[in-house]
Each structure stands twice: as C-alpha cells, then as structure tokens.
N, C-alpha and C positions, 0 to 999 in steps of 0.2 A: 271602221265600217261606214262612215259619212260621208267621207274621201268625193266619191264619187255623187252625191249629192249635192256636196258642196263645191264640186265644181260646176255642175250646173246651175245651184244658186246666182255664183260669182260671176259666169258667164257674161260678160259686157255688150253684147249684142241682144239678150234676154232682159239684162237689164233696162237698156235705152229703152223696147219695146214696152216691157211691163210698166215702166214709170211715165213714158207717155201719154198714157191713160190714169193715171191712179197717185197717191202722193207719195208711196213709200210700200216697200215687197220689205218679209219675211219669215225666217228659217229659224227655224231649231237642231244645235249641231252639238254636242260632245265637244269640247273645245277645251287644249291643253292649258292649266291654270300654271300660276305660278307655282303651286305646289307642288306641281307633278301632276297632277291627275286631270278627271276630264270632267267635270259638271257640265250638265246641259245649262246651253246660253241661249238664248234668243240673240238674234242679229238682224239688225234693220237696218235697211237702207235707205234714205229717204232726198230728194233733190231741196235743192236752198229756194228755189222758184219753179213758176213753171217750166219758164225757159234755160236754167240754170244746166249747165254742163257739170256743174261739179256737184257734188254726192255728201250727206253727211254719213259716217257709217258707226253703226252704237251698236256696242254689246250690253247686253241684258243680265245679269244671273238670277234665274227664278228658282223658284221651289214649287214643287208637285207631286210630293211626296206624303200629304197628308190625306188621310182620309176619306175627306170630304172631297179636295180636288180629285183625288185619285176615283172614285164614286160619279164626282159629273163629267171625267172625261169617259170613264166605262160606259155609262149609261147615254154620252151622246153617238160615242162614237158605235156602242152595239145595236143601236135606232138607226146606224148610217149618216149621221146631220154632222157630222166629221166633216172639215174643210181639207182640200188637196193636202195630202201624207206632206208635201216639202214646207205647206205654210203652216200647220198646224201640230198642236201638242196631241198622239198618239198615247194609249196606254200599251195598244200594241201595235206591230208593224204586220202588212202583209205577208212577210214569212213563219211570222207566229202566229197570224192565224190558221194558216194555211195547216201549221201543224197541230192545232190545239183543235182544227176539225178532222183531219185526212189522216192523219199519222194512225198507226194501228196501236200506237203504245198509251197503255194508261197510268199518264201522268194530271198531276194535282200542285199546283203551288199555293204556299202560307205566307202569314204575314210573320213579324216578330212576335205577335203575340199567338203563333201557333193558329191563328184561323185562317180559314182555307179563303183565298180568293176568287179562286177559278180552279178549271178542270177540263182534261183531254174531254172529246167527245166520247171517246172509246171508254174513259174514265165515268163517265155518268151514265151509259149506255150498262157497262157493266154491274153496276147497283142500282139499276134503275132510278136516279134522278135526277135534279135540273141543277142549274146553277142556283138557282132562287133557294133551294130547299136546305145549300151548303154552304154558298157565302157568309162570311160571318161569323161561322160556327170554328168551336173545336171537334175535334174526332170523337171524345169522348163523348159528345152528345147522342153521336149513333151507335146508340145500345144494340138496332138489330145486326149489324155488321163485324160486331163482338171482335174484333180486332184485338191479337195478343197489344198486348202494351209494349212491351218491348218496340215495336215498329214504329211507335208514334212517341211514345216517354222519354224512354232512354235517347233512342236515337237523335231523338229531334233536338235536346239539347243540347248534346254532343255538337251537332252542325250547329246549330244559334251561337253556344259558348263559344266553344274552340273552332267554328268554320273547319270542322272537319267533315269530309265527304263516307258517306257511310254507302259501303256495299254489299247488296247480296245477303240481309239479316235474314234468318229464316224462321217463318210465323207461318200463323192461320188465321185464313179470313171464311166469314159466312156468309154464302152467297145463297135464295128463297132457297133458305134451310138447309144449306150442303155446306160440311167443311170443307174449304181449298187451301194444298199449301204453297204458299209463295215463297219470294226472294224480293225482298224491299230492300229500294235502297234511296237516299237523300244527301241534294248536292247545297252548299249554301248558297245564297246569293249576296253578293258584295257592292255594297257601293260604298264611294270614297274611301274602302279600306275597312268598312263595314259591314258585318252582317245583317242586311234588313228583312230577311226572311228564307225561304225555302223552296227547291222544287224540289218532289217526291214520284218515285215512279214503283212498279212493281210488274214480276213474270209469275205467272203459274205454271203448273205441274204440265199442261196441256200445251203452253206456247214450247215450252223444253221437246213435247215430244214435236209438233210442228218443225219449230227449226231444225231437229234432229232428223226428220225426211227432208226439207228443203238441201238442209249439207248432203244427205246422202244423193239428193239427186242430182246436184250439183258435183259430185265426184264420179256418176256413173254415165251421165247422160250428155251429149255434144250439144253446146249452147248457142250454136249457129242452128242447128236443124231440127234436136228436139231427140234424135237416135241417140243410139247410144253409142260414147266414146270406148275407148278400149278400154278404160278399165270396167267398165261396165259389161263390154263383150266378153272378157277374159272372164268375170264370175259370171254369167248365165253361159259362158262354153264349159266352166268348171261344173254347175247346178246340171245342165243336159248328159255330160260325163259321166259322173255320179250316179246317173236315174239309168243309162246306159251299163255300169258296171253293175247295180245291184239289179236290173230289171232287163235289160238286154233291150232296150227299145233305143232303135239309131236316131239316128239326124246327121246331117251335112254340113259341111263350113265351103263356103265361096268368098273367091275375093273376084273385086270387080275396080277395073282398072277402066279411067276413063279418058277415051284418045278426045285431045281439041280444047280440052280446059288452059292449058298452056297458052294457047293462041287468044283463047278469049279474053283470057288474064291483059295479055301484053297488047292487045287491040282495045281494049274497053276500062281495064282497070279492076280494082278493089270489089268495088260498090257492085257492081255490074255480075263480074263473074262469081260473090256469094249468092246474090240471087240465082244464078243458072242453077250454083250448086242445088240451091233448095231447092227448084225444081226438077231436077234430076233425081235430088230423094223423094220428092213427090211422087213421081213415076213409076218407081222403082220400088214404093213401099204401095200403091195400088197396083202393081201387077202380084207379088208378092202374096198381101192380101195376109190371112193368117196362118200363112203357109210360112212365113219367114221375118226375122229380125234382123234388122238392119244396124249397121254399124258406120260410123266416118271418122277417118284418121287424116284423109287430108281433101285438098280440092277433088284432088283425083282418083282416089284409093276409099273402097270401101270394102267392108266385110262383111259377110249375111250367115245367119245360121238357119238353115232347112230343114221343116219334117217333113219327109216322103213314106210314101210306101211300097214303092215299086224304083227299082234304081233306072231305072228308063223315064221315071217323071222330074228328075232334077235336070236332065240337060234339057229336056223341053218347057220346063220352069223357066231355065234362065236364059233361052233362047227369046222368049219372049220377051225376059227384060233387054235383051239386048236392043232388039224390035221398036219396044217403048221407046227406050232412050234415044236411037235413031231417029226416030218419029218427031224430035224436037227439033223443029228449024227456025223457030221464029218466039222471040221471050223481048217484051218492051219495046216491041214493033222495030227487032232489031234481029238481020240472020245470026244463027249459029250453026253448025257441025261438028256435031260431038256425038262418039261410037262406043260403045261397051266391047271388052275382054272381059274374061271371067275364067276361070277355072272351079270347078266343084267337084267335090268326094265325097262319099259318106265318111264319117267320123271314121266307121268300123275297116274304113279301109287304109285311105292315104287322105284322111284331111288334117289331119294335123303339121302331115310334113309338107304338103301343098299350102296351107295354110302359113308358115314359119318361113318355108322358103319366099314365098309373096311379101310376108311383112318385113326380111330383112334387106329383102332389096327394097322396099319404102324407105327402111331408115338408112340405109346409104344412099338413098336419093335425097334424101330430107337434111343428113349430115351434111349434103353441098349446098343445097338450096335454100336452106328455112327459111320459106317465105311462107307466111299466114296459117301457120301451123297451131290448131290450137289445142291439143292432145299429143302427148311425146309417147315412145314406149319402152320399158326401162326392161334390163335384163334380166332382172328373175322374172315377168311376164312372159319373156320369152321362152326362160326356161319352161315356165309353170306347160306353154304351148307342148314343148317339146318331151317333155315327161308329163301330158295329159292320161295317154295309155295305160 
C-alpha cells in the first residue's frame, strides 16, 4: 500500500529540489525486513554538503506503538498540527478517516487490553457520546448500554487468543431505554504476526430491513433512469392483473419503440446517448404524469402500463408522448432526431399478446446486438406474459 508513495518519496528530481533548500527529507514506509514482514521504518535522506551530489540514505526502525506515543500523535494530529501525511508519523491515514466519519457503519476499535480507542461517527452518534467519554475504558464500564456479554467476553477473547474473526453473534443492546437486537461481529488486528487489538462492528434489526428494500429495489428498478426494469414491470403487470381478475378494473400495456437512438449511439457514443436516453424518460414520464408507469429494457425499447377510462384516451395518451419525444431536438447544445412507435391495448383485450410479440422481437434484436443492455428477459417472464390471462 506505500508502493506508490514511495515512489514519490524516491523521485530524484523531488529530491534535488527539496534538498536544495533543507538538509535532509523524510518518510515513513512498511518496509520488507529480513524476517519477512514489514515494520515501519523511517528513511532519511540527507546530502554529505551543501553542494554535494551524493546522498547519505538511513533507515530508521522505530516504535509507536506505545501508549503514550500513540496518545501524542492522536491528540496532534486530531488538533490538525500534523506535518504533510509523506513526512510524518500518522495514527491514521486519510482514508480512515474518511471512513471513521462518513461511513454509515458503526464500528469501534480496542486495544489488547479490551479498551476502546476510538469509534465510527455513526458509532457514537448512536449511543450518544464522544470519543472522550470512551477512550480508555472497557465496555463493561457502560452499565447503561447493558450489552449481552457474550458480544464483548466471550467474543473478544476468542479474537485476542486465537486471532479468530468472529461473525454475526446475536445479542441485545439498550439504546434511551429500548432493547435492539443485533449481529456483532470482531475482526483481529495483527501486527508482526501479532494480535494487538481489535476492530468491532455491529447491524440491527432496522439496518436488515433497509438493505432488504435497498436489494429489493435494486432488482426491480433500471439503474440508469430510476423506472422500472422488467422484472419490476412483470410484478406490477402481475399486481394490476390480479386487481383486474378479482375486481374487473382494466389498464393498458404499451410498448414504445424509439426510432434515431442507433444514430445517436454511433454519432456521439456511450456517454452522450444515455443521457438522450434519460431525457426521453423525462419526457415521457411528464407527459404520462399519473396516468402511467414507465418501464426500460433497452436504449430504445420501453414498456408503460396505463389507467384509462374511456378506450379512446389511450391512443391520445400516447400520441402525445409521441409529440413530446419528437419535440426533442437539441440535449448539450448538440441536434438529435429521435420519434416514438408505440403500440397500446387494454389488458382486457390484446395487451399481453401485443405486449410479448414487442418484447420478443427486442430479444432477437438484443440476441444480435448486446450492446449496453442492462436488464435481460428470461423465459418463464415471458411465459408469466403469456399466461397473464
């Protein structure tokens, strides 16, 4: 991970310039011992005279791992009085802290002797306190947190001892007076082949159901535009079906086929023509309005699902998207020409099989082309289409 640091270090033209001015630059780097392993070294470089061309170059081996060091770099570097990340000894790096504020996970790391030294943001935000109130301590100090012990006891020795990674223990925490049940889990931290302490993190009952809508909309919803993909189209034409068989109330399936995307593709590129695309669902989902849901399978191919109530307001529905879409001449001060097809049916008539006949010729166009496809459609969906009735 220094690789790249230290080649800027090394840099000979970086060097000439910094020693210029100054008697000697240096770095601290992970550096392969004879043992195998990597302790951090200090490395200095320093010139024999002013005018000297040639370089003394010394490695260092330090220690900063006690305590007290470990305490006055924390407390310089969390004041900011830290000197540039490449010349100075860090307790952390910019990417840890990045995640010890931003990250949404609440994590907590220990020392060997089980006291906490720091903590996520989201980690002291969710029991409401500081770093000040924790450092130092053990867990068993926070009697109002009432933490099963298994989470902290058992576990934690487990990783210390035997540097085993522990997942997924399931406990209860008490958060202003509610029990929460979680999933704790604790990884070791190793150095030279040692256990010197511990990160700790933990999920509740709440983040489970979160991700559990995040996966679901990620399975139903097209992550270029925000609509919905097909599989997402195929259960809300299944849910509309259903409200239809038991209650008799229609709605419509259209597909909408869009002429010039091709051109813009092969004229402009990638970049260019997803954006058209998004604006063309823009359009198409304001003329629409809450009359209809929108669907995309491909650059050029979309599906929409209609409630009418008069069979004369769906072809002047989507005459108007046509209208819209046409209307588009000009997206990044750049022309385009692009026209809507469409075909629509009520359900109750011929939308399923205008529907199926549309999407199989997409996938024997998509069978030749696959290009930028990001939703495929598999055959029992197709079936499901065709035995909707």
């Amino acid at each position: 991970m220094d690789q790249e640091r230290y080649e800027h270090f090394i840099n000979r033209d970086r060097l000439r310039a910094e020693l210029s001015g100054r008697q000697f630059v240096a770095g601290v780097f992970r550096t392969l011992s004879d043992k195998g392993d990597y302790p951090w070294i200090l490395h200095l470089i320093s010139r024999f005279s002013e005018f000297s061309e040639r370089f003394l170059y010394l490695t260092i081996p330090i220690t900063w791992n006690t305590p007290e060091v470990i305490a006055a770099m924390y407390e310089n570097y969390s004041k900011g009085d830290a000197l540039d990340p490449e010349e100075s000894i860090l307790l952390k790096s910019e990417l840890w802290d990045s995640l010890v504020d931003f990250m949404p996970f609440r994590f907590f790391w220990k020392d060997r002797e089980h006291r906490f030294l720091g903590a996520s943001h989201n980690f002291l935000t969710y029991y409401n306190v500081s770093l000040r109130d924790i450092v130092g301590k053990k867990e068993e100090e926070f009697d109002a947190w009432s933490i099963d012990s298994r989470l902290y006891i058992e576990d934690e020795n487990r990783c210390m001892e035997e540097g085993e990674i522990i997942r997924n223990t399931e406990g209860t925490t008490v958060v202003n007076g509610i029990t929460r049940h979680i999933l704790s889990s604790k990884i070791p931290i190793f150095s030279n082949g040692r256990v010197i302490g511990l990160i700790g993190y933990f999920i509740t009952e709440g983040d489970f159901k979160a991700v559990e809508a995040s996966r679901q909309k990620l399975l139903t919803v097209d992550a270029l535009t925000g609509v919905l993909n097909i599989h997402g189209f195929v259960g809300e034409t299944y849910r509309l079906a259903q409200i239809y068989h038991h209650q008799g109330v229609d709605f419509a399936m259209a597909s909408i086929r869009i002429q010039g995307i091709e051109e813009v593709w092969s004229s402009y590129g990638e970049k260019f023509t997803r954006g058209v695309v998004k604006e063309i669902i823009r359009v198409i989902q304001k003329t629409l309005g809450n009359r209809g849901e929108l669907a995309r399978l491909s650059e050029d191919f979309f599906l929409a699902l209609l409630s009418f109530r008069r069979r004369d307001e769906l072809s002047a529905l989507m005459e108007k998207v046509k209208e819209a879409v046409w209307n588009l001449h000009e997206i990044d001060n750049i022309s385009i020409t692009v026209q809507a097809e469409y075909q629509v049916s009520p359900f109750s008539e011929q939308g399923v099989d205008i529907l199926a006949q549309s999407m199989m010729k997409e996938i024997r166009k998509l069978s030749v082309m696959r290009r930028g496809i990001d939703n495929t459609l598999s055959r029992m969906e197709i079936l499901l289409f065709c035995n909707m009735e």
